[in-house]
DOVOKE-157659 format. One record per residue (C-alpha): x, y, z; residue in three letters; residue number from 1. Coordinates in nm, 2 decimals, m for minus. Layout:
<recs>
+--------+--------+--------+-------+-------+
|      X |      Y |      Z | torlo | kemar |
+--------+--------+--------+-------+-------+
|      X |      Y |      Z |   ala |   NUM |
...
+--------+--------+--------+-------+-------+
</recs>
This chain:
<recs>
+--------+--------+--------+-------+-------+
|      X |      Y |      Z | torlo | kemar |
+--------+--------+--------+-------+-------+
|   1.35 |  m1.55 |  m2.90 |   unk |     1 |
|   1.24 |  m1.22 |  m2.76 |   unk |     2 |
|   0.96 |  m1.11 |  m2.61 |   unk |     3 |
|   0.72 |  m0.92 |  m2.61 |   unk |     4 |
|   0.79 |  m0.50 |  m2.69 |   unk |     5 |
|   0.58 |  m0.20 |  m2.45 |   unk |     6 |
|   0.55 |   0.14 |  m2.62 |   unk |     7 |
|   0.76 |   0.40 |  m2.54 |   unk |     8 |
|   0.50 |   0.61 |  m2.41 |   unk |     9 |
|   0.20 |   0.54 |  m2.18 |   unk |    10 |
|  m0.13 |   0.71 |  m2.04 |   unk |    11 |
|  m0.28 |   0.60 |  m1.71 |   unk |    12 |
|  m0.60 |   0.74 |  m1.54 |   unk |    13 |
|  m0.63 |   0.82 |  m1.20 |   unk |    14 |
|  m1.01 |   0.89 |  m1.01 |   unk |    15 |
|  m1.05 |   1.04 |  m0.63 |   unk |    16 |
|  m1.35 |   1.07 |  m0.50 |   unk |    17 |
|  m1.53 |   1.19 |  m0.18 |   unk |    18 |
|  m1.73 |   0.85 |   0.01 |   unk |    19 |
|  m1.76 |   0.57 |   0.20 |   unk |    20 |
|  m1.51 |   0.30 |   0.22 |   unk |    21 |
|  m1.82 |   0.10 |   0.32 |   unk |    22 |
|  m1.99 |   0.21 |  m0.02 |   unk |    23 |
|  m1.77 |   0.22 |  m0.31 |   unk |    24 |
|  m1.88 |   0.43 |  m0.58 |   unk |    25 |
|  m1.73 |   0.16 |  m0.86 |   unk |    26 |
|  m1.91 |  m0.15 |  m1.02 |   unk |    27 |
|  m1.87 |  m0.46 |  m0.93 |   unk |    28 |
|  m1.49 |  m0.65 |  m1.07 |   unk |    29 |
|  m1.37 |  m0.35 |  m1.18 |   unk |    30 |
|  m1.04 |  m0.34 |  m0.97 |   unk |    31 |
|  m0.75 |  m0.55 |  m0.98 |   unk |    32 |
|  m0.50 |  m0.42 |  m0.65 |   unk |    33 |
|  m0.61 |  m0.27 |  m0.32 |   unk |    34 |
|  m0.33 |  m0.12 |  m0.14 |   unk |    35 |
|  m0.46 |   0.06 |   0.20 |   unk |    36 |
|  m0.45 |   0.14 |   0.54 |   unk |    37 |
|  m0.74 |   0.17 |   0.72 |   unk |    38 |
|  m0.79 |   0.35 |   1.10 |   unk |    39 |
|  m0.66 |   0.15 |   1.37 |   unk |    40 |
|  m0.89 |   0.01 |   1.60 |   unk |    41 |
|  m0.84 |   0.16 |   2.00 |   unk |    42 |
|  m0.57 |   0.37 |   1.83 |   unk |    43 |
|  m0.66 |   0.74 |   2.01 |   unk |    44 |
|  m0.64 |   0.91 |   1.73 |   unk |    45 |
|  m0.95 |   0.69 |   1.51 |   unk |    46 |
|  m1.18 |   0.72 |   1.80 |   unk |    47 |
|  m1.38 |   1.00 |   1.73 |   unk |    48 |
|  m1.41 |   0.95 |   1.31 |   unk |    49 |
|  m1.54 |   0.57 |   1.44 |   unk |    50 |
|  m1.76 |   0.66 |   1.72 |   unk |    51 |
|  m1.89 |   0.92 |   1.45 |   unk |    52 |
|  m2.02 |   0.61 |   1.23 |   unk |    53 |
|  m2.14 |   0.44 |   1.53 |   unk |    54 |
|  m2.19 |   0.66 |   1.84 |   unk |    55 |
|  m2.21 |   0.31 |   2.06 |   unk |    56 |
|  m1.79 |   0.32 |   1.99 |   unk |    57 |
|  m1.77 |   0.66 |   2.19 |   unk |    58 |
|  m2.01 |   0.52 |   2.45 |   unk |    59 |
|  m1.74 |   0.16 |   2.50 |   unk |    60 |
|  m1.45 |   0.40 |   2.52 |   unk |    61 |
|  m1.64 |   0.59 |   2.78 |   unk |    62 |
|  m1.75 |   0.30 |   3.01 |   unk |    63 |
|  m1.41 |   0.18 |   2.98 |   unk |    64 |
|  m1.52 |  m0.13 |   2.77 |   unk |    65 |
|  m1.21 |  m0.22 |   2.54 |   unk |    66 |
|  m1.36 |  m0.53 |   2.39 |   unk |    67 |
|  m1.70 |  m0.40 |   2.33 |   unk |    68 |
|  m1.54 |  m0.07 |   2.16 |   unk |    69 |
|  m1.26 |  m0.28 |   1.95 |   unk |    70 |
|  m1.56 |  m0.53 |   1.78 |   unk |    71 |
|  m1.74 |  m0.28 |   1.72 |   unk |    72 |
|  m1.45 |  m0.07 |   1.55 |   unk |    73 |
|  m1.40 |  m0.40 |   1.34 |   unk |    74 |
|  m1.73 |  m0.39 |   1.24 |   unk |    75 |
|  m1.71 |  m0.11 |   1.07 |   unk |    76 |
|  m1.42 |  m0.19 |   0.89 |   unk |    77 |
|  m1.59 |  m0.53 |   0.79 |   unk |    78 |
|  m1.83 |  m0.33 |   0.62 |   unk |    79 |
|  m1.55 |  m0.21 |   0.39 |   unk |    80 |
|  m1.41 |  m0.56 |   0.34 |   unk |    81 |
|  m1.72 |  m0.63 |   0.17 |   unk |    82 |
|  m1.70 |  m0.38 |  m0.05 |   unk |    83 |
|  m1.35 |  m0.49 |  m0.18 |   unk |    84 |
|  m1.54 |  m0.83 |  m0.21 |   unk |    85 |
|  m1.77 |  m0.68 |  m0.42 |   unk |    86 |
|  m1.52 |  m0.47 |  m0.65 |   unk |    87 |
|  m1.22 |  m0.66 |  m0.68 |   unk |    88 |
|  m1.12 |  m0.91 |  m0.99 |   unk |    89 |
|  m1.18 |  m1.32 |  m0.95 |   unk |    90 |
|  m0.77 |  m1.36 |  m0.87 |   unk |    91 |
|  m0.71 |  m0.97 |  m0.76 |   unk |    92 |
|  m0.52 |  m0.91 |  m0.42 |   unk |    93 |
|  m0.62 |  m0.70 |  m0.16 |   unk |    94 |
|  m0.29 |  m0.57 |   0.06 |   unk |    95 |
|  m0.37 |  m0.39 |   0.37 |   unk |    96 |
|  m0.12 |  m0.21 |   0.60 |   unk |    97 |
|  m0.23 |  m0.23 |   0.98 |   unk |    98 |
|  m0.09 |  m0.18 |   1.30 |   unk |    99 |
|  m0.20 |  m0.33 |   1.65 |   unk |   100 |
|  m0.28 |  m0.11 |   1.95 |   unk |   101 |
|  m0.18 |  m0.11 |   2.28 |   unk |   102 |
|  m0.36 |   0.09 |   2.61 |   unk |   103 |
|  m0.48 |   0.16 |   2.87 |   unk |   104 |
|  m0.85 |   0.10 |   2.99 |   unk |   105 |
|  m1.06 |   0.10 |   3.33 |   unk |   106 |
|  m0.73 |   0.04 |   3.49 |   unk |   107 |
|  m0.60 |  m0.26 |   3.23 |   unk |   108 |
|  m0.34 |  m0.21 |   2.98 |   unk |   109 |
|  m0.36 |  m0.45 |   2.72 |   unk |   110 |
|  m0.27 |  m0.57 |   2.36 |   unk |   111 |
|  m0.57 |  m0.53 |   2.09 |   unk |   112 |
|  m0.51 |  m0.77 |   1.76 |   unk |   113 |
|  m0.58 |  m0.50 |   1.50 |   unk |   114 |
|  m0.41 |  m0.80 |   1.24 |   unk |   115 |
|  m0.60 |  m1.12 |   1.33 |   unk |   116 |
|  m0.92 |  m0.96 |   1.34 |   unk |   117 |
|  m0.92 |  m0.84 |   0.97 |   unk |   118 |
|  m0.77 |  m1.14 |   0.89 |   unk |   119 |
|  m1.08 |  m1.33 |   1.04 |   unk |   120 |
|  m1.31 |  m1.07 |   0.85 |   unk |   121 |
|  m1.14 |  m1.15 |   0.49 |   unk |   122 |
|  m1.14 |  m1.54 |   0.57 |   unk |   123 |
|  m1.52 |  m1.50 |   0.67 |   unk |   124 |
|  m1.60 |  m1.34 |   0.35 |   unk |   125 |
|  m1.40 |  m1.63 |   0.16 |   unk |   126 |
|  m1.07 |  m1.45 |   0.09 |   unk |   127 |
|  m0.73 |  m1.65 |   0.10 |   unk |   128 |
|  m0.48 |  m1.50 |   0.29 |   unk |   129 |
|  m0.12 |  m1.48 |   0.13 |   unk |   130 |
|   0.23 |  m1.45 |   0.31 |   unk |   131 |
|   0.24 |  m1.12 |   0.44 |   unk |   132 |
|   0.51 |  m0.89 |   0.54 |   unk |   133 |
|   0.61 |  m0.72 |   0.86 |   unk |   134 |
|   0.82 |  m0.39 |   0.80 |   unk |   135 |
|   0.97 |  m0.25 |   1.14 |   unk |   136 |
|   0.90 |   0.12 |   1.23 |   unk |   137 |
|   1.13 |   0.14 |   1.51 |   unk |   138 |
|   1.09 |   0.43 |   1.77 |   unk |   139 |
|   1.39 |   0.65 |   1.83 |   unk |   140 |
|   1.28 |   0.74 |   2.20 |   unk |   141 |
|   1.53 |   0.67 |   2.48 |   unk |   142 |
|   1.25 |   0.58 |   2.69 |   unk |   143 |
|   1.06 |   0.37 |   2.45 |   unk |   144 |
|   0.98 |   0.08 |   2.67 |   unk |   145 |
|   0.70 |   0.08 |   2.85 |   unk |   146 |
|   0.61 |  m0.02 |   3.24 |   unk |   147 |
|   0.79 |  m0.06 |   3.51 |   unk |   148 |
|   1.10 |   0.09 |   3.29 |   unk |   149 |
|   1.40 |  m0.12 |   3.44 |   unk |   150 |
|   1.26 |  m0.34 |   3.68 |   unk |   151 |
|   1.09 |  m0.65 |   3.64 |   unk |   152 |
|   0.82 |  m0.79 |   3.55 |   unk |   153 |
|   0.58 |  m0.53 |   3.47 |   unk |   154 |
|   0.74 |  m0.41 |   3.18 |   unk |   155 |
|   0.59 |  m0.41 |   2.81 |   unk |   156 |
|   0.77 |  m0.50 |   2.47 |   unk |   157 |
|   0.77 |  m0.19 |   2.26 |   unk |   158 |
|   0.52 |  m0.24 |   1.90 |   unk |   159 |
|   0.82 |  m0.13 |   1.63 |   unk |   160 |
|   0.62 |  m0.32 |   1.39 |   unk |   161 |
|   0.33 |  m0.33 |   1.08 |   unk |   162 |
|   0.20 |  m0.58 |   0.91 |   unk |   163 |
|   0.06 |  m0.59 |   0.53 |   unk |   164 |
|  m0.16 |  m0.85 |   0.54 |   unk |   165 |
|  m0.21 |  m0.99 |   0.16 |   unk |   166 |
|  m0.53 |  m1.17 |   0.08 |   unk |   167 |
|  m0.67 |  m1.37 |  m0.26 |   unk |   168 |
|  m1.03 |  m1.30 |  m0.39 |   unk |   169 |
|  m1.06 |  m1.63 |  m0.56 |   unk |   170 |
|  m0.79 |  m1.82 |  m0.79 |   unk |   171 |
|  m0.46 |  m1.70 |  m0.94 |   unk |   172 |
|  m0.50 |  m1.46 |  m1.20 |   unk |   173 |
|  m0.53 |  m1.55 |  m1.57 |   unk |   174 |
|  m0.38 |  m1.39 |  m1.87 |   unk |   175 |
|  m0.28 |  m1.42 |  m2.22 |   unk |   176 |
|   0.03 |  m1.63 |  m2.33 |   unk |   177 |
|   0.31 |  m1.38 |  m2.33 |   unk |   178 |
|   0.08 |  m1.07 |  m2.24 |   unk |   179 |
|   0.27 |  m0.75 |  m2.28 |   unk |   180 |
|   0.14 |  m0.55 |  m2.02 |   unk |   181 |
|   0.24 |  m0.82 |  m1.78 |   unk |   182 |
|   0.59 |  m0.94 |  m1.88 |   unk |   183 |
|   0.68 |  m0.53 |  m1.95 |   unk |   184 |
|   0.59 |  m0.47 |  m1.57 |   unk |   185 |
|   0.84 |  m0.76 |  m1.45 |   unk |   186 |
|   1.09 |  m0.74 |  m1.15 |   unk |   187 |
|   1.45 |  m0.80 |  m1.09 |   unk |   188 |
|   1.51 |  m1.13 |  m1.02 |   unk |   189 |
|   1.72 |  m0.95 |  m0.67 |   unk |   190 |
|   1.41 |  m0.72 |  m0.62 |   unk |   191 |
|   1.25 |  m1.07 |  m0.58 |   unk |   192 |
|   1.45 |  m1.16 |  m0.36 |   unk |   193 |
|   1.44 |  m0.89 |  m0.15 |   unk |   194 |
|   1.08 |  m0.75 |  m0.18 |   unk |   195 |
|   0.91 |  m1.08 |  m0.12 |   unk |   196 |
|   1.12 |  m1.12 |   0.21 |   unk |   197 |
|   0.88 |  m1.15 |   0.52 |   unk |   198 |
|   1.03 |  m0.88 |   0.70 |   unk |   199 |
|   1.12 |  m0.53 |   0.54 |   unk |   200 |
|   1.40 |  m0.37 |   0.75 |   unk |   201 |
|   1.48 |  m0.10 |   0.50 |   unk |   202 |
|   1.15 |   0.09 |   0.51 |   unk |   203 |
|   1.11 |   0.47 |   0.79 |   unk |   204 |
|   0.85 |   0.59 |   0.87 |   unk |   205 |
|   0.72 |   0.93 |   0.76 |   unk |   206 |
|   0.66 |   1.26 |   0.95 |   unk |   207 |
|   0.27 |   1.25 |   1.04 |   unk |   208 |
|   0.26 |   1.61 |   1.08 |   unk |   209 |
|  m0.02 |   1.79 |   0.84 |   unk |   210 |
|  m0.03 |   2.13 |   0.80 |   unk |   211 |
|  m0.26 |   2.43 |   0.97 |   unk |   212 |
|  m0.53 |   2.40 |   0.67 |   unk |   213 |
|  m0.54 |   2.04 |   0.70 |   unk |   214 |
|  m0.86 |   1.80 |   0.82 |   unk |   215 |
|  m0.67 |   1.67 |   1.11 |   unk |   216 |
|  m0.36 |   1.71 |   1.33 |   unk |   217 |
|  m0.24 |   1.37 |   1.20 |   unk |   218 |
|  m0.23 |   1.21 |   0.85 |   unk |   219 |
|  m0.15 |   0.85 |   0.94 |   unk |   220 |
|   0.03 |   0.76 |   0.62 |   unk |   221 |
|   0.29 |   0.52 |   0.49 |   unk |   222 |
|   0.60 |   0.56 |   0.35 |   unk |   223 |
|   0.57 |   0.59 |  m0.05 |   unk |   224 |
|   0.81 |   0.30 |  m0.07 |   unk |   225 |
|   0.57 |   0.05 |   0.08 |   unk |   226 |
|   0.28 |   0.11 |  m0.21 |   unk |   227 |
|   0.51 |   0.15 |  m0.47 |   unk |   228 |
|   0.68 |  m0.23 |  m0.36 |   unk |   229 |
|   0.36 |  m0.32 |  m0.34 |   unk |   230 |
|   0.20 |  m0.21 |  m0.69 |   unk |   231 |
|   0.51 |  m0.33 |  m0.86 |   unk |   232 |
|   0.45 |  m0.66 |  m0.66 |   unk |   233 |
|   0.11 |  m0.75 |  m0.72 |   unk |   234 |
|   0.00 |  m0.58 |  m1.03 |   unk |   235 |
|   0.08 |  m0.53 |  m1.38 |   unk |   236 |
|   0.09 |  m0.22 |  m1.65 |   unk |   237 |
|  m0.32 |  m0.15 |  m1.73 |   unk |   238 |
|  m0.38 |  m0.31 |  m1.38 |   unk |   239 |
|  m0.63 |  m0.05 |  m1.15 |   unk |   240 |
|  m0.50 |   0.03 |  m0.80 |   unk |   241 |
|  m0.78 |   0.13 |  m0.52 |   unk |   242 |
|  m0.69 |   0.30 |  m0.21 |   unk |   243 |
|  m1.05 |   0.32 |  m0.02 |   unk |   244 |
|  m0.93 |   0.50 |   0.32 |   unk |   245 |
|  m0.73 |   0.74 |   0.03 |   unk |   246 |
|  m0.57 |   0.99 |   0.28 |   unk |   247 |
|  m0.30 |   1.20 |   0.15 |   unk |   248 |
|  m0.31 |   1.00 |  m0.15 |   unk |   249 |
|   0.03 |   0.82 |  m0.12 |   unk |   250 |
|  m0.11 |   0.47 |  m0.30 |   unk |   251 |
|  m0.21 |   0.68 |  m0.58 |   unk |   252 |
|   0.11 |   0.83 |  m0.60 |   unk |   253 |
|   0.30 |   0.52 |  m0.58 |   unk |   254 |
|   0.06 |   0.39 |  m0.87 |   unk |   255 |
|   0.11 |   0.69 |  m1.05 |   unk |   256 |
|   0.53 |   0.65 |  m1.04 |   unk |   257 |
|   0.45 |   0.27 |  m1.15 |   unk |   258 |
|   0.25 |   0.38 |  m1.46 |   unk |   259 |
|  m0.04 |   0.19 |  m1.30 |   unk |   260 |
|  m0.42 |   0.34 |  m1.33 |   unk |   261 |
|  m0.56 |   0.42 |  m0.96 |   unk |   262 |
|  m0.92 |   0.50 |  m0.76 |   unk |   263 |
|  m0.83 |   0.67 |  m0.43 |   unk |   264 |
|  m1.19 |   0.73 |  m0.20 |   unk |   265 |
|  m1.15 |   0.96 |   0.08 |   unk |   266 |
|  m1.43 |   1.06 |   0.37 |   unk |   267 |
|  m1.28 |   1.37 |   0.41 |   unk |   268 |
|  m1.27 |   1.60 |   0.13 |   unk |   269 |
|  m0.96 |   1.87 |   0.29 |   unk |   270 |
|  m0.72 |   1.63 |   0.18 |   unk |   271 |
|  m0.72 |   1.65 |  m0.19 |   unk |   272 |
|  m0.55 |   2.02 |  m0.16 |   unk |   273 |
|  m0.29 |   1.84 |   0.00 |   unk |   274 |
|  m0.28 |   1.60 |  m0.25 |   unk |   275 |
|  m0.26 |   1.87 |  m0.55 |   unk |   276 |
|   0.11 |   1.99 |  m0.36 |   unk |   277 |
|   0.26 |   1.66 |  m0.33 |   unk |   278 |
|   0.19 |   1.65 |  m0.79 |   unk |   279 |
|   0.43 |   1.91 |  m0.79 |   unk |   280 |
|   0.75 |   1.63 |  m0.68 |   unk |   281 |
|   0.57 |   1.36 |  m0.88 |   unk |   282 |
|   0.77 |   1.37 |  m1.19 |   unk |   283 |
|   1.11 |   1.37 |  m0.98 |   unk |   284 |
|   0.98 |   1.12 |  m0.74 |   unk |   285 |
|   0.88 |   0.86 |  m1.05 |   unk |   286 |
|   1.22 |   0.93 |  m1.20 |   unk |   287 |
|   1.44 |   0.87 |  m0.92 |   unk |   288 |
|   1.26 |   0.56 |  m0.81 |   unk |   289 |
|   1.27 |   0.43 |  m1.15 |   unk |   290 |
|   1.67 |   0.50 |  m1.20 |   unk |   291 |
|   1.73 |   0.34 |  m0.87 |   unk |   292 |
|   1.54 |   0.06 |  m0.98 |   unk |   293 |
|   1.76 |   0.04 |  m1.33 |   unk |   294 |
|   2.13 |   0.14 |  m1.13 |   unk |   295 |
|   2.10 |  m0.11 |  m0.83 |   unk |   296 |
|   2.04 |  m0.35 |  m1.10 |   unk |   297 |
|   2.36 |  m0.28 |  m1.29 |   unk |   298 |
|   2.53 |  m0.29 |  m0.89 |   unk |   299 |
|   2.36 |  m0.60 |  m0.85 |   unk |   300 |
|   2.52 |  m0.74 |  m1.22 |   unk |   301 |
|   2.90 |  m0.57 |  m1.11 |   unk |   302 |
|   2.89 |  m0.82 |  m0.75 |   unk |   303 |
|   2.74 |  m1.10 |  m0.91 |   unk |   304 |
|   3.02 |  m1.39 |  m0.99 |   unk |   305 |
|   2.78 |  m1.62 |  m1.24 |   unk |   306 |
|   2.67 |  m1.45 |  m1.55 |   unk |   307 |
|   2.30 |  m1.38 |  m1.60 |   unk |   308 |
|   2.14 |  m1.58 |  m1.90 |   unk |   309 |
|   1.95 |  m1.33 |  m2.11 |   unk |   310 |
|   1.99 |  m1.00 |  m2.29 |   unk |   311 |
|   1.70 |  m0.72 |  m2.16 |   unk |   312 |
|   1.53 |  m0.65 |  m2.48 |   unk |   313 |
|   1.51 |  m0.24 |  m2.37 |   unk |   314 |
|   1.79 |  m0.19 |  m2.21 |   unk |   315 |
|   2.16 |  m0.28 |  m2.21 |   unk |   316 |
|   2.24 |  m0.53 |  m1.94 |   unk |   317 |
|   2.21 |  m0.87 |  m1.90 |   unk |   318 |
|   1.93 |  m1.04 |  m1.66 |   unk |   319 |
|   1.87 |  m1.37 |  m1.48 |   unk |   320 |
|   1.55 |  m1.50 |  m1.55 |   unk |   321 |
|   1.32 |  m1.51 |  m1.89 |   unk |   322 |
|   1.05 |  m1.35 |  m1.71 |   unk |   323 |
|   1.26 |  m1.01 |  m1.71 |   unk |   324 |
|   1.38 |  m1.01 |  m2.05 |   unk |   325 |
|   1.06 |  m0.74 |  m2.19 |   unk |   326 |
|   1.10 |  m0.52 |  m1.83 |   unk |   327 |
|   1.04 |  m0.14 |  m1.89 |   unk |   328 |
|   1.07 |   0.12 |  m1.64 |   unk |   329 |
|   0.88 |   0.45 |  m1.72 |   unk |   330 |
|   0.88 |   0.80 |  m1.55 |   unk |   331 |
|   0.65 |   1.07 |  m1.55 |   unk |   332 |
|   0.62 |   1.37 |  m1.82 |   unk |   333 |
|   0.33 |   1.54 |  m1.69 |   unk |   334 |
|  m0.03 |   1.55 |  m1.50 |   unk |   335 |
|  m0.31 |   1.64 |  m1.66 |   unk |   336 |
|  m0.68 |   1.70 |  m1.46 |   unk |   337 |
|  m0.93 |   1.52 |  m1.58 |   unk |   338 |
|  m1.28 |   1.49 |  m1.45 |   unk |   339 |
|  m1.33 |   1.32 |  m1.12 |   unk |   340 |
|  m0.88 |   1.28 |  m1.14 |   unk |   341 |
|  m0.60 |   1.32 |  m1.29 |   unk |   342 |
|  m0.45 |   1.18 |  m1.65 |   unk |   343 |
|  m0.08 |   1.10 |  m1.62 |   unk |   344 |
|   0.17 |   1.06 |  m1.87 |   unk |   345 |
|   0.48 |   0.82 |  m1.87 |   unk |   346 |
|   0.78 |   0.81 |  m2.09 |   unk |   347 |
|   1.02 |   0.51 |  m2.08 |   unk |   348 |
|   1.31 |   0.55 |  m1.89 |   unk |   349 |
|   1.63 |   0.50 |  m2.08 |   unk |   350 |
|   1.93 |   0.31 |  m1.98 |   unk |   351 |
|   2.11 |   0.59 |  m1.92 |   unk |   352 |
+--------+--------+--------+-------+-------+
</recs>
């Protein structure tokens, strides 16, 4: 029996606005994914855009009071949790990227928890947290480690490490028996495999470097492939995306390449010039992911011994699993601006 057909075409809509992480400008359900990365607590660079939303931050730091300044840093950020409360879908995820600190203060170096204390926050507002994943960012510095450097036993193990903590807002999802939007947005049963592995080994980090014109020295953001894994992971086609410490914009580019609808909300308005440059790759960026996503597949099919079970209903290959049978990959034709965004639209990616 097959199942059920996507158009060949799509439209997806794509809103950026200047605010508040701590007050959404959306109404209430109305998102189904966050994929984010907030500031780090007792990272140096966050210190001044948090002791600017709470000057008793900048007044810790300057006693040399690490707890003090790190709860009240999560404070903050709590204040944001609540809003994702507040916006996302009975059964939507939340996924946030988040690094812990390490430094040096009033004489003490020490290891801050940037992890378990938003996972306490999301538990206290009645979130379940989900298997999440580490993805290594190793450091290519000889002299990486820290302390006493060769001698023992002062020295420090070096944080090459993320985490994307993944949290419930309620029950599993609902949807319609056979729902297009869903089954169309499918995975590889060896994508599976791979992205819902605990530890991702094959992400890099990128270069953080922003240019002269831009609002900080710094951008802080993640590799495209994390979001993109992500939005393929955890939503499906028609599914809204919201990124509320936006950035450069690279979760609403990955949404973008995955014919997914996005919000992005940024403090700082300099970045969306930024973001208007990186539109310029988008097309190529959506069709190379895409046919790497179609071509591994066909690898995968050449090294496997068993035969998979099913035809794909678009495409010309055999897959393992039922669930794949209506998958369609799309790229991007163009970008249109649209008030308050952006309108994108996707053609289906051949087989080819």
């Amino acid at each position: 029996m097959s199942g059920p057909r996507l158009p060949a075409r799509r439209e997806t809509e794509h809103a950026v606005s200047v605010g508040d992480a701590r007050a959404l400008p959306l109404p209430d359900d109305s998102v189904d994914l966050v994929v984010t990365s907030p500031p780090y607590p007792m990272i140096e660079q966050w210190d001044e855009p948090f002791a600017e939303l709470r000057p008793a931050i900048g007044e810790a730091l300057a006693s040399g009071d690490g707890d003090e300044a790190f709860d009240r840093m999560h404070a903050v950020l709590a204040d944001a949790w609540a809003e994702l409360d507040r916006v996302l879908v009975d059964g939507g995820v939340a996924c946030v990227n988040v690094g812990d600190a390490t430094r040096s203060l009033d004489g003490r170096f020490r290891l801050y928890p940037n992890h378990a204390r938003i996972a306490e926050a999301f538990a206290a507002l009645g979130f379940d947290q989900l298997p999440g994943v580490l993805w290594r960012k190793p450091t290519n510095s000889p002299t990486k480690f820290m302390g006493s450097g060769t001698l023992p036993p002062n020295a420090y193990v070096t944080l090459e490490h993320e985490h994307v903590l993944v949290f419930r807002r309620g029950g599993r999802r609902e949807f319609p028996p056979h729902d297009a939007d869903r089954y169309g947005a499918a995975y590889f049963w060896e994508e599976r495999n791979r992205w819902f592995s605990d530890v991702w080994e094959d992400l890099r980090g990128v270069d953080q470097t922003l240019g002269e014109a831009a609002p900080r020295d710094r951008s802080g953001a993640f590799p495209f492939e994390l979001p993109y894994r992500l939005v393929s992971m955890f939503s499906t086609y028609g599914d809204t995306v919201l990124d509320p410490f936006w950035g450069t914009g690279t979760t609403s580019l990955a949404a973008m390449a995955a014919a997914r609808n996005s919000v992005g909300v940024e403090r700082n308005p300099g970045f969306a010039a930024a973001f208007e440059d990186a539109l310029g790759g988008l097309s190529a960026l959506a069709e190379e992911r895409g046919r790497r996503r179609l071509r591994e597949h066909r690898e995968f099919l050449a090294g496997r011994d068993a035969r998979p079970e099913y035809d794909a209903q678009h495409y010309d290959f055999r897959v393992v699993t039922k669930g794949e049978r209506s998958l369609r990959l799309y790229g991007v034709t163009d970008v249109v601006g649209a008030p308050g965004g952006y309108r994108v639209h996707h053609r289906a990616l051949d087989g080819s």
